[in-house]
N, C-alpha and C positions, 0 to 999 in steps of 0.2 A: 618057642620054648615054653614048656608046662611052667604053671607056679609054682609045683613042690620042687621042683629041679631048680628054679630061682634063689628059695630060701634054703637049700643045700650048701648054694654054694656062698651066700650070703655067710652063715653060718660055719664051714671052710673058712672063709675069709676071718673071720672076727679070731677062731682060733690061731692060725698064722700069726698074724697083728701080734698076740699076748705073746708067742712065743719069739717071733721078731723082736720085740719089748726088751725082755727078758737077756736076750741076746746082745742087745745095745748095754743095757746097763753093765754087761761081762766085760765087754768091747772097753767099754769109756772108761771100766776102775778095774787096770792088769794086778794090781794090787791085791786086790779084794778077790779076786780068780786064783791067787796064788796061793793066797791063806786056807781058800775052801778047800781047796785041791785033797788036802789030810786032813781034813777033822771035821770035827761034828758040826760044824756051823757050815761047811758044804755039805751036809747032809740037809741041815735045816733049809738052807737055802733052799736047794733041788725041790723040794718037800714042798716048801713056800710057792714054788715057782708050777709047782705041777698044780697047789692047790687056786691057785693065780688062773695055770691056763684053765682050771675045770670051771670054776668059777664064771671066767671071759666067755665061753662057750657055753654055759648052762642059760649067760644071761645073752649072750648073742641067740641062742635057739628059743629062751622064750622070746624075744624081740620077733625072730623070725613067724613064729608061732603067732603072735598077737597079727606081724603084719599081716600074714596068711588067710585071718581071719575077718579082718577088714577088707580084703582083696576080696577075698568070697561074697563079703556082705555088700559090696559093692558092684561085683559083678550079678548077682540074686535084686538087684536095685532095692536092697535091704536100707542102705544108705548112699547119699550123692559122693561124698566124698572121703577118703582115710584121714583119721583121726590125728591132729599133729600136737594135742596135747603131751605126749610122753616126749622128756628131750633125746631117748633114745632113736626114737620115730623117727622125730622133726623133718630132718635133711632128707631120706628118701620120702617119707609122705608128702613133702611140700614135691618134689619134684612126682610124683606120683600122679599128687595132684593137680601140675600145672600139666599136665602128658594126658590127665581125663578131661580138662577142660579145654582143649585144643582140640582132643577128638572129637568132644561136642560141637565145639564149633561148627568144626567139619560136616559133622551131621546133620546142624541144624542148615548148614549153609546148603550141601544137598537137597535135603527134605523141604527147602524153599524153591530150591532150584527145580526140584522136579515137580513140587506144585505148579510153578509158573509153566515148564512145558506140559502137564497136565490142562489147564487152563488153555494152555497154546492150541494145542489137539484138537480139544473141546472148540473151541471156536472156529479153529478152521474148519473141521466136519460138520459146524452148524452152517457156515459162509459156503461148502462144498453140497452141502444136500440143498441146501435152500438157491444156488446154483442150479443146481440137477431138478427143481422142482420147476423152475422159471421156464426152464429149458425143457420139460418136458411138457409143459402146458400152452407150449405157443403153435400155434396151428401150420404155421410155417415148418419146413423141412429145417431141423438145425445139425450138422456134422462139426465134431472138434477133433482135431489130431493135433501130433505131438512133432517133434521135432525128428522124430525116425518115420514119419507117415503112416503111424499105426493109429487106427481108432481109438480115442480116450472116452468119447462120449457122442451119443445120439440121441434123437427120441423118435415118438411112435411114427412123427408123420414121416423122418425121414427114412424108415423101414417099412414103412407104406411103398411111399415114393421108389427105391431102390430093391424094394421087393427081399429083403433080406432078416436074417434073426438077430434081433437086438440084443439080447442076452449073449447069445455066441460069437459075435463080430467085436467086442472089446477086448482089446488091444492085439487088432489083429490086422494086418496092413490093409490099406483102404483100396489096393489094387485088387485084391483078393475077396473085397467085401461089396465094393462099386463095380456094377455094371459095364459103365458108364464110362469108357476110359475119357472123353472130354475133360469132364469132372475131376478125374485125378489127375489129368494133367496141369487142369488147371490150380488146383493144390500144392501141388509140388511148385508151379513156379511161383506163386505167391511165399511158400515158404523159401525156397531159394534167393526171393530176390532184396531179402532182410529187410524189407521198407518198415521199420519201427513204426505202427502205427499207423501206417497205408492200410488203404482200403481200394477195391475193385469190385465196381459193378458191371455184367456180364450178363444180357440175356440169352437163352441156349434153350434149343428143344430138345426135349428129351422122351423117351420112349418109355413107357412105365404100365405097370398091368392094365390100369384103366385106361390106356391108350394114347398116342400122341401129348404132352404138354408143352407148354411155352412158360420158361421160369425167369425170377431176375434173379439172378447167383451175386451175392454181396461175399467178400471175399476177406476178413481181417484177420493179422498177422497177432500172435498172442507171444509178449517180449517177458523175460525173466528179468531177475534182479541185475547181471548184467547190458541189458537194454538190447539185447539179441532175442532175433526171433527163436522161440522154441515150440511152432504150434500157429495152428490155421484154423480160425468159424470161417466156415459156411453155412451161410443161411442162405433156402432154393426158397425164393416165394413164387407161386403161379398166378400167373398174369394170364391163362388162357381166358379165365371167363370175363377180366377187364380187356382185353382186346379183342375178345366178341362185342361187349357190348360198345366200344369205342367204334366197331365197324358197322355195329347194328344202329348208332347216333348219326355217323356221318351216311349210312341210308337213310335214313329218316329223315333228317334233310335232305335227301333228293328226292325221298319218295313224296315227302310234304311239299316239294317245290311242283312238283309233278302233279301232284292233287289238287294244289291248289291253280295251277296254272291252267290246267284243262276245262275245268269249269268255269272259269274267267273268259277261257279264249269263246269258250262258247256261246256263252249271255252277250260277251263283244259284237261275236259275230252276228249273231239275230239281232240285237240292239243295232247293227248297220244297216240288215237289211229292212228291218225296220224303218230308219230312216233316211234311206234311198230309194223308201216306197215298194218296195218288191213283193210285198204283203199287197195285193191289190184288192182282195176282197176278206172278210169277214171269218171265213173260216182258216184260210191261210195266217192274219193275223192270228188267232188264237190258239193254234197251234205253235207259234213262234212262241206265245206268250206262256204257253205250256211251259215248253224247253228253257225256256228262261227260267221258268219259275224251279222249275224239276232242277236245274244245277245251282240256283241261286240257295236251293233247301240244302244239295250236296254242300255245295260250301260251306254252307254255316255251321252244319252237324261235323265238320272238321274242325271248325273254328270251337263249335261248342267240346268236343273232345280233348282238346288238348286245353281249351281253361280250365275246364270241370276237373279234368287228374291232376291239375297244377294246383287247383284249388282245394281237391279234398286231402293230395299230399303235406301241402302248408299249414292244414287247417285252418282257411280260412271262411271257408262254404259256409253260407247259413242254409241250415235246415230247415225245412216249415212240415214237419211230419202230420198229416192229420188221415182216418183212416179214408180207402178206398181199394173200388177194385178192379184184380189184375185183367181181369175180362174189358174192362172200359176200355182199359190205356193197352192191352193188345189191338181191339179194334180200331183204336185212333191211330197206330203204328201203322198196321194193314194197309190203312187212306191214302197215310205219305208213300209207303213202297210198293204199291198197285202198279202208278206209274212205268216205275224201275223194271219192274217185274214184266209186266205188259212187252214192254219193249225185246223180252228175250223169248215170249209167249210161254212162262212159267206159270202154273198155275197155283194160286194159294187157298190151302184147304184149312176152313176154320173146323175147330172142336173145340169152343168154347165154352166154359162151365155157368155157372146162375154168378150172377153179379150179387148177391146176398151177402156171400161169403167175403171177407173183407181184410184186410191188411192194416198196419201204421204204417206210412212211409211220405215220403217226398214225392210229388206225382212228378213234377216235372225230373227228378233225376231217373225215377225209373222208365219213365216213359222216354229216355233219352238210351237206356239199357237196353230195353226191348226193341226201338228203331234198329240201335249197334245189331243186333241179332239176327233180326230182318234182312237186315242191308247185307251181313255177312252170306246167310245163307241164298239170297240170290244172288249176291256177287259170284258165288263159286257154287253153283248150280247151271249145269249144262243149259243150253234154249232147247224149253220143251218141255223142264222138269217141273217136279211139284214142292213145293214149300208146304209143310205143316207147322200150323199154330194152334198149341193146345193148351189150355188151363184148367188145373185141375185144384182138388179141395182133398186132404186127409185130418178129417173130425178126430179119428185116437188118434194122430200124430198132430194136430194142432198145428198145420199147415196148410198154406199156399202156393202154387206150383205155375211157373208159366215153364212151357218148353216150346224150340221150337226145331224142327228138322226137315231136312232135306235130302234130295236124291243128286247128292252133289259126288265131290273128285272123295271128299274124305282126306281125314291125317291118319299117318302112320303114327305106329306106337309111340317109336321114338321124339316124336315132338308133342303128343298129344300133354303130357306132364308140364310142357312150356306153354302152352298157346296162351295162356294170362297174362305171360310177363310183357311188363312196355317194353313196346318195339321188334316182340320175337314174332317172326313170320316163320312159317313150315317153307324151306326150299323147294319140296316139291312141287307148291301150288303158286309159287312168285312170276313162273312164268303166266299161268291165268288169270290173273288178277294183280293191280296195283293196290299197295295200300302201305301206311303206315306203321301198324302192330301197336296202334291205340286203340281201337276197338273195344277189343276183350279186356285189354288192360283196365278202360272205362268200365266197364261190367262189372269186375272184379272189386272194384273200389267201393262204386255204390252198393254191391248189396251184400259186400263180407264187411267193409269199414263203415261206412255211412246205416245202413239197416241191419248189421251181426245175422246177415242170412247164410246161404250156401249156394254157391257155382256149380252147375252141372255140365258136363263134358264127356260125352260119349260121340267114338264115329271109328268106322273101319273102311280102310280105301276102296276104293269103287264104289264104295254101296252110298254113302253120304253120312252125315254128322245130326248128333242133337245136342242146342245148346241150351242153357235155362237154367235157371233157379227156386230158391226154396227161400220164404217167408215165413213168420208169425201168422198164427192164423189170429183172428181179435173174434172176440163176442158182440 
């Protein structure tokens, strides 16, 4: 209802009242009714009574009028509240006034209320993205659903992994989105099986663009305020490349037991026949003593291999870097693995550079690099073939260069990127050759972590491999 319609009838009312008035007084003196009836003083009366009601109504419409005008300046927020100075006012401005200040109330009680869920919003969507940031920074696969099985949230790895669009796959059932029915089976009954706060771990292979993985699936149930589940993480973490190298360990213990055992049983045996005399004359001795000595060197450079990467790993090695060169400690290498070589009637072709040209380094760690080198490429060089050992000088590139290569089986593409790692062997040359996958490892250490040089790795199957490095050239 408008306010000018309010003081209408306000106004209404206040005329009534006079004339109601008016009326009582007739009522309560019959008397005084009876006398007007004929004469002049019922005329006066009537007169009196009409000039009564214009009067009651002139001042009930300004009344109306003034409150009108307060109401306006109140509602314009001209003024807080209507004026209750006039005693005409008083009763409806005081009630006017207790009616704005309850609405206020109201308002302010609102205008708090929705600050605080403003503030609510506000923090959940900081605690919601900073969520979503965790979750998409973790390298692991993360999937979250909801209590109907529909995607709520993923990240990049696990649309890597599942081969799917991240953007497009929220909130949209995980049947539809996973590959993989294991995986959502295994969802749904983690959701189903309401374990508040259960958790399940599950290793499961899986098939994914880059081919075969082996994953640990961690399974938790996500509970609402009533402590029912409403919602499943999975996190897929891949375990393939820890349970290669967990299988490449436990070779390496057998290939180490093996390594080490065979040149043992050897030095044994000649040291027997030794002394049970079967050496009768002079040449057959020294020959024994060859063989002895030729596996007691194998030995050691095994032994020497796996202190040295345990040592430059830990950092415990002492360095003694002072300069020399790579041509020296090629030709001392040559000495030891002539022997090896000889035996398979390989032959080793030196190209040797000027010894001028010079190096800082550790002799004894590099010349334990260049052996590893040696050994490698006669080990896996047919009987027959040739070994090259070459050392070379680049003056504008301020370098030193040993390489060395051979007319061996060769590695394939696919493993050539590993051959440095401790313990990775090429499968297809395991059958040729025993060995550990400390080798190249040891190479690697000394002359990228111990001297800041560079590994070199080239080779194509059948044809054979070149291995070697790159040094500081010094002045």
């Amino acid at each position: 209802m408008q306010r000018g319609t309010i003081l209408n009838l306000l106004s209404g009312a206040m005329l009534a009242g006079g004339v109601y008035l008016l009326a009582g007084v007739l009522y309560a003196n019959p008397s005084l009714t009876m006398s007007l009836k004929g004469g002049v003083w019922g005329v006066i009366l009537l007169a009196l009574s009409a000039g009564l009601s214009w009067w009651l109504t002139s001042s009930m419409q300004k009344s109306g009028r003034e409150l009108r005008r307060q109401l306006e300046c109140v509602s314009n927020r001209g003024q807080s509240r209507v004026d209750c100075s006039r005693p005409d006012l008083r009763p409806v401005a005081k009630a006017i006034n207790q009616l704005i200040e309850e609405v206020e109330q109201t308002i302010n009680a609102a205008n708090l209320k929705t600050r605080e869920l403003q503030i609510e919003l506000k923090v959940a969507n900081a605690a919601r993205q900073h969520a979503e940031a965790i979750i998409y920074s973790i390298s692991d696969a993360v999937l979250v659903t909801d209590q109907f099985d529909e995607m709520m949230l993923a990240n990049d790895a696990a649309a890597r992994t599942f081969d799917f669009d991240l953007k497009g796959s929220r909130r949209s059932p995980i049947d539809r989105v996973l590959g993989d029915q294991r995986i959502v089976e295994m969802v749904r009954d983690m959701r189903q099986s309401d374990s508040r706060g259960g958790r399940r771990v599950v290793e499961h292979e899986l098939r994914t663009p880059a081919g075969p993985r082996t994953f640990k699936v961690t399974l938790s149930t996500v509970s609402d305020q009533s402590e029912s589940a409403c919602g499943v993480v999975a996190v897929l973490h891949d375990m393939t490349r820890e349970k290669e190298v967990a299988q490449m360990k436990n070779d390496f213990v057998s290939n180490v037991s093996h390594e080490l055992r065979t040149p043992l049983a050897s030095i044994r045996a000649y040291v027997e026949m030794l002394i049970d005399g079967e050496a009768s004359d002079e040449k057959t001795r020294d020959e024994f003593y060859e063989v002895i000595q030729n596996e007691a060197g194998r030995l050691g450079r095994l032994i020497d291999n796996i202190l040295n990467i345990s040592r430059i790993e830990s950092g415990l090695v002492k360095v003694n870097k002072q300069p020399l060169s790579l041509m020296v400690i090629a030709k001392e290498a040559i000495e030891v693995i002539a022997p090896q070589a000889a035996l398979k009637n390989i032959r080793i072709e030196e190209k040797l550079g000027s010894m001028i040209y010079q190096t800082l380094g550790d002799r004894d760690m590099l010349y334990q690099a260049m052996l590893n080198l040696l050994s490698n490429a006669v080990k896996y060089t047919p009987d027959g073939g040739t070994v090259t050992v070459q050392t070379d000088v680049d003056v504008a590139g301020r370098t030193v260069s040993a390489r060395i290569s051979d007319t061996g089986v060769g590695i394939g593409p696919k493993d050539l990127p590993f051959v440095f790692d401790k313990f990775y062997r090429a499968e297809a040359n395991n059958r040729m050759a025993k060995g550990t996958g400390l080798g190249l490892s040891l190479v690697k250490h000394v002359v990228e972590v111990v001297h800041q040089g560079r590994t070199i790795a080239q080779s194509e199957v059948g044809k054979g491999s070149t291995f070697g490095f790159e040094l500081e050239l010094i002045d």
